[in-house]
N, C-alpha and C positions, 0 to 999 in steps of 0.2 A: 504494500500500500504506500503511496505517496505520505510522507511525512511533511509538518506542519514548517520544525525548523529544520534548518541544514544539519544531515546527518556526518557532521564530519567534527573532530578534534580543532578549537580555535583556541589559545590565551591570549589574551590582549594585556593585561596587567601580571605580574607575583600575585599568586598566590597566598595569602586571603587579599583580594585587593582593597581598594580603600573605603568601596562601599559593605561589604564586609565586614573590615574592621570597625567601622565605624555603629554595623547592628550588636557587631561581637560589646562593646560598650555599654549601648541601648541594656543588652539583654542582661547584662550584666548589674544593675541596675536593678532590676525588676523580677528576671526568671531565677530560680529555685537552682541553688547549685546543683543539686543533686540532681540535673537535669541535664543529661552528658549529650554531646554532639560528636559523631568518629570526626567526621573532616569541617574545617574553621570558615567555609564558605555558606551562601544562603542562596537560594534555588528563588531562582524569578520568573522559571517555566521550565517545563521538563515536558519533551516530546519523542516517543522512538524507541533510540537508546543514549540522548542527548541532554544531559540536566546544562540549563543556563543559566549562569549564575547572575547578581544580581550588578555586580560587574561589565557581564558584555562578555565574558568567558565559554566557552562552548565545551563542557566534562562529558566523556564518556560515561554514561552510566554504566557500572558490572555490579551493581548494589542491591538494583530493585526497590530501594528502601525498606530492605530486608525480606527479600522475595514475595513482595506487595504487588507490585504493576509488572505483573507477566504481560499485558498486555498493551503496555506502554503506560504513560502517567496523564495522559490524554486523550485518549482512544475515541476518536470524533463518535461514535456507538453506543458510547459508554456515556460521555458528555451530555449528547442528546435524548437519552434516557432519566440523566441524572434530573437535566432544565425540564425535562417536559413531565416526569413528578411531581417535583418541587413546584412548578406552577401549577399541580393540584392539592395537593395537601405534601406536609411533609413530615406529620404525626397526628397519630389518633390512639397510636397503643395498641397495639394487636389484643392486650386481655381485654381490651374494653371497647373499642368498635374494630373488630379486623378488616380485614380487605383483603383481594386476592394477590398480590405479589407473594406474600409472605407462603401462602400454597404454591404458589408455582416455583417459589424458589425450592420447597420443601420437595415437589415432584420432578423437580430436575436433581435435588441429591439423591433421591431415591433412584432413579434411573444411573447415576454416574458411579455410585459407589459400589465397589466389591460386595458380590456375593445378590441372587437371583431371588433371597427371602423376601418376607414383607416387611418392609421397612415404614420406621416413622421418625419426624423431626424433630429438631425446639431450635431456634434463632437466637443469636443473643450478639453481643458488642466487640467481644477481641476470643482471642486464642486462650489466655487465661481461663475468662468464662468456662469456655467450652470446657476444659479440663475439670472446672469446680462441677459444672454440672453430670458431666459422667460419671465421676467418680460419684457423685450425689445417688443416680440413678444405680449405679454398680449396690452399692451399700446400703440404699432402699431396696431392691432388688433380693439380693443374698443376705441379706439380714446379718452379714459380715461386717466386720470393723478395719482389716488391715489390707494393706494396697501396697502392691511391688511395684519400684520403677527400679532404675539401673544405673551403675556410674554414668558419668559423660552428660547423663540428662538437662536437656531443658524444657519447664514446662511451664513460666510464668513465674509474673513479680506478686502476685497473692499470696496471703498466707498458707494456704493447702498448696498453691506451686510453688511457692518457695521449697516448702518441706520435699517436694518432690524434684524439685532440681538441685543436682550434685555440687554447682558453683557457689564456692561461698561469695566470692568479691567478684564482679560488684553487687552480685544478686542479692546474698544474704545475710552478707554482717550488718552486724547490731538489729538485726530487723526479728530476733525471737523475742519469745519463744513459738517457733512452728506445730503445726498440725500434729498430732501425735498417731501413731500406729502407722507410720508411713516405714518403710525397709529395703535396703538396696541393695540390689544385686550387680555381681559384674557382668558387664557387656561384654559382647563378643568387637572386640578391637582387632583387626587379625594383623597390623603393623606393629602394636606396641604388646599383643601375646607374645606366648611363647612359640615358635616356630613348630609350624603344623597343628596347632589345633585346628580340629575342622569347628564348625558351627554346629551341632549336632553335640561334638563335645563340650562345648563353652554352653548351649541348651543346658544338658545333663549338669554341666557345671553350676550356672544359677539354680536349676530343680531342684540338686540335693539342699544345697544352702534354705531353699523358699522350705522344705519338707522340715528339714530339721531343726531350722532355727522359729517357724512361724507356726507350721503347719496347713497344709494344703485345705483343710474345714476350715483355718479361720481366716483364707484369702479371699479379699469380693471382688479383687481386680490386679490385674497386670497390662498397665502403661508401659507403654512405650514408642517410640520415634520410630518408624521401619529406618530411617537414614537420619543419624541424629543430628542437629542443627549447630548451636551452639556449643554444643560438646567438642565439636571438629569435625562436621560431616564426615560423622564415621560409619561408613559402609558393614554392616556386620557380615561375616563368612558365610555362604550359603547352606542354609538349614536350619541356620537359628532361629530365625522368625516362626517357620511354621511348627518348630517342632518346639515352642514354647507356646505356640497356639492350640497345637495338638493337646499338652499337660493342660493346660489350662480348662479346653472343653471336656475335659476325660473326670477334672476334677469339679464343674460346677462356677469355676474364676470368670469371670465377665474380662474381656480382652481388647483393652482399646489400644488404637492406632493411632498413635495423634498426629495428624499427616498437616499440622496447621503447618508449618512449612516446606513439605514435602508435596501438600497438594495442587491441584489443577494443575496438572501439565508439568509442571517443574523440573520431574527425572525423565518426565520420557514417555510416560503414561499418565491418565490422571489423577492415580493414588498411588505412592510407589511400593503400598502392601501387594497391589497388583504384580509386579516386580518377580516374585513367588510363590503367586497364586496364593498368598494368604488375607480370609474372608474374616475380617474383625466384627466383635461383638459391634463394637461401638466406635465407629469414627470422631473423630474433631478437628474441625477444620476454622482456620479465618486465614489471616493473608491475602493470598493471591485471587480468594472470592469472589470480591469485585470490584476489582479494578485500581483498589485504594480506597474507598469506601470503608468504614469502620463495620464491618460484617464478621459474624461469626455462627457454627453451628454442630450439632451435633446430629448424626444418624446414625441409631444402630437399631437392631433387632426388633418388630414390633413389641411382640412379647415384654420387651423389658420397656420399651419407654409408654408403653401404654400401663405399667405396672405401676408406675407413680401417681398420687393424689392428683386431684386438678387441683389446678394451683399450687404445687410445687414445682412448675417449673418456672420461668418466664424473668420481665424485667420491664420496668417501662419502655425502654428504648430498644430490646429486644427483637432484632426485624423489622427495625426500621423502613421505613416504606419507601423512600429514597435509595437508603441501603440495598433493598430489596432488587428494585430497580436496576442498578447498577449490578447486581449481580447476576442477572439474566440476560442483560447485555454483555455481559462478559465471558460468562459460558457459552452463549450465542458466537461471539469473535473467537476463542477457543478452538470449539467445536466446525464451524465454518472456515478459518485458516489455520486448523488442522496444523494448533500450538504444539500438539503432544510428538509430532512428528519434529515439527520446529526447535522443540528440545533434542531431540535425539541429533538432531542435524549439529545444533552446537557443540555436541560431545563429540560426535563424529569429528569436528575443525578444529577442538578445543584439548581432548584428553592426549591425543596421541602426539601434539604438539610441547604439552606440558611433559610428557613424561620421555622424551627424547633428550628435554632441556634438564631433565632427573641427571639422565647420563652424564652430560656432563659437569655439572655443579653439584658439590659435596654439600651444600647449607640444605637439600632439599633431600627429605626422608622418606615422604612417602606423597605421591600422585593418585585419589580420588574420586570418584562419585557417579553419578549418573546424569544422564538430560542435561540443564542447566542449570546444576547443582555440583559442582567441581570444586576441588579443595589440592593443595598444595601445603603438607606440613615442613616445617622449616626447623632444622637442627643446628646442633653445634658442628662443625666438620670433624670429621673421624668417628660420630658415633650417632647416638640418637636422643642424645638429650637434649630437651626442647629448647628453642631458641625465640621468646616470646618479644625481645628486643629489636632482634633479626627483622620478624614479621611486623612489628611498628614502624622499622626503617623502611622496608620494603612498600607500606602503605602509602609513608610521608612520601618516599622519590616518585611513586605512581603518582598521587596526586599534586604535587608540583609539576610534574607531566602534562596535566589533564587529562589524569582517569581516576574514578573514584574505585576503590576496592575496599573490602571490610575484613577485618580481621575475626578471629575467634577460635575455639580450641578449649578444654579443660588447662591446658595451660599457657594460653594465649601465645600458642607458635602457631598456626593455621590462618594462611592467605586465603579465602573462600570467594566463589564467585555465582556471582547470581544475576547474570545480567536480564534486561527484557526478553520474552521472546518472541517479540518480535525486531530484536536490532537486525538491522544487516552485514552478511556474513563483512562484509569488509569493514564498517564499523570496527565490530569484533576483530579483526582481523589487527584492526589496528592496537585496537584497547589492549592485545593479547602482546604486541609489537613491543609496549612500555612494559607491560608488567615483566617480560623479559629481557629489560633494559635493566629495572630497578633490581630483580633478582640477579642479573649479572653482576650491575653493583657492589651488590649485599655481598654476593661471592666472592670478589676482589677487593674487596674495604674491610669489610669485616664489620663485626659489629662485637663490642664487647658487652658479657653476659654476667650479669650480679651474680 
């Protein structure tokens, strides 16, 4: 599709320039520290795979704004959905007069998600949400109290996600005390295991642990990320997943997927439990949604979410109708330029360029992911311990480049990439041009490690 701005790398100023620095001030002033921004510049319009800053600068996005706008950050579709809502109502409450979007959003998850059961939904606002209310339903449900997630996890800044996400900083200091009866299992990591475990044995491995330490009667659920986010988009060994979904149904455990940033299209399909053909009790999803839109939601199993009281589920703002809106145009543009493919195509240009570039530079451990969802972990040279320094310099020389990249990792060495998918390959081509400049860098400069 014809894009709005030029698809092409511009800087006219350094890096933050001076209108920039001069919000960087503003904000300073007024916004909440504890309100972090990864890169020092302010977005004046973002189209494609193009953020513009407010500058006159022209940034490659590889961001997404955290794998949000698969479908660009203006998707004229998506727009014209948004205005032509909004010019009719743009709340009413779903518990208190509904309307149809919020069904048709709900019957287009039911058609997109894993697995040919009867399914049923609930809408709500971010990705967090989503997670409080499965687990909500899991534990209404099984009349169980304790819930497994896994190292590496991320599942939200609430206090039931906090307790289920593994990071303490920045996520969780000073922010207890956490949800209690939450229990962690190790993930199947297969760069930072022990050589040769299969997935299958790192399964059996979490299993005995959940058996012996919790007990398999008092589990109401098992979370987890099929390709985990924040962790380090860490790919698990093939077999893990199903054969922890398998224990799971064998034993009664409610079995969510939380593909909020895994989903729509992102790896290659558009839930990457698909990946394995594993059919989740209960999905959760927001991000890539709709479009940007503050959207969120959960589908699993009729059975279980028809098992809840009326009214426990819901939210005032809950499927917002605008929200709504935007997110059927979006699975719309998805589904119609045939996103899911579009990721696959970025892996095909992206993975086997990065992992040739493995060969030759020692700072980089391990190369990666699926669709457009690609990870680059970054080490000391001579071994594998993490280089989380490395990966901040590596961010800074990109985006004095003009490309935006984001870091992340349990130990914040992981370059990750998430660009639109719909940039074009040459875009990419280029974005991919710098981050292989800074990583040469990195490799010849060196970066010294606390």
């Amino acid at each position: 599709m014809t894009q709005r701005l030029p698809q092409r790398r511009s800087l006219v100023t350094a890096l933050p320039g001076p209108r920039s620095q001069a919000l960087t001030t503003r904000r300073a002033a007024v916004v909440a520290a504890g309100v972090g921004s990864s890169v020092p510049v302010y977005a004046a319009d973002a189209d494609g795979g193009i953020i513009l800053d407010v500058d006159g600068n022209s940034l490659i996005d590889l961001g997404s704004g955290i794998a949000v706008t698969g479908v660009g950050a203006s998707h004229p579709a998506v727009a014209a959905a948004v205005a032509a809502q909004a010019a009719r109502f743009t709340h009413t409450c779903f518990m208190v007069t509904p309307y149809e979007g919020y069904i048709q959003v709900a019957e287009e998850l039911a058609a997109l998600t894993p697995g040919d059961h009867a399914k049923r939904s609930a809408l709500f606002n971010s990705g967090a949400e989503a997670v409080e209310n499965a687990i909500k339903v899991a534990r209404s449900v099984t009349g169980r109290g304790a819930v497994v997630a896994f190292d590496h996890a991320y599942h939200g800044r609430t206090n039931l996600t906090m307790a289920l996400t593994a990071k303490a900083s920045p996520y969780k200091s000073h922010f207890g005390p956490f949800t209690p009866e939450i229990y962690r299992m190790p993930m199947s990591y297969p760069y930072r295991d022990r050589p040769g475990l299969s997935g299958a044995q790192a399964a059996a491995r979490a299993v005995e642990l959940i058996e012996r330490q919790i007990g398999a009667d008092s589990v109401a659920a098992v979370i987890i990320e099929p390709i985990q986010g924040e962790g380090g988009f860490i790919v698990p060994a093939p077999g893990f997943l199903p054969a922890l979904a398998q224990w799971a149904a064998a034993h009664g455990v409610v079995f969510i997927a939380d593909e909020v940033q895994t989903g729509f299209a992102r790896t290659g399909a558009w839930f990457a439990s698909e990946h394995e053909g594993v059919v989740p009790d209960i999905v959760t999803m927001a991000k890539g949604i709709a479009g940007g839109m503050p959207l969120a939601a959960i589908t699993g199993r009729a059975e279980l979410l028809d098992a809840v009281h009326p009214g426990g589920l819901g939210g005032t703002y809950g499927g917002n109708p605008v929200a709504c809106a935007a997110a059927l145009a979006t699975i719309d543009v998805m589904r119609t330029e045939d996103l899911p493919a579009r990721a696959r195509r970025i892996e095909q240009l992206a993975l086997p360029r990065l992992r040739t570039l493995a060969k030759e530079l020692d700072i980089i451990g391990d190369v990666r992911g699926r669709g457009a969802m690609l990870a680059v972990e970054l080490v000391r040279p001579g071994g594998a311990d993490p280089a989380p320094e490395l990966a901040k310099a590596v961010a800074a020389e990109a985006l004095a480049r003009g490309v935006v990249i984001l870091t992340c990792g349990s130990y914040g060495n992981v370059i990750r990439l998430l660009p639109p998918l719909v940039i074009g390959d040459e875009l990419l081509s280029d974005g991919l041009d710098v981050l292989e400049q800074a990583l040469c860098a990195g490799n010849h400069t060196g970066v010294k490690e606390n």
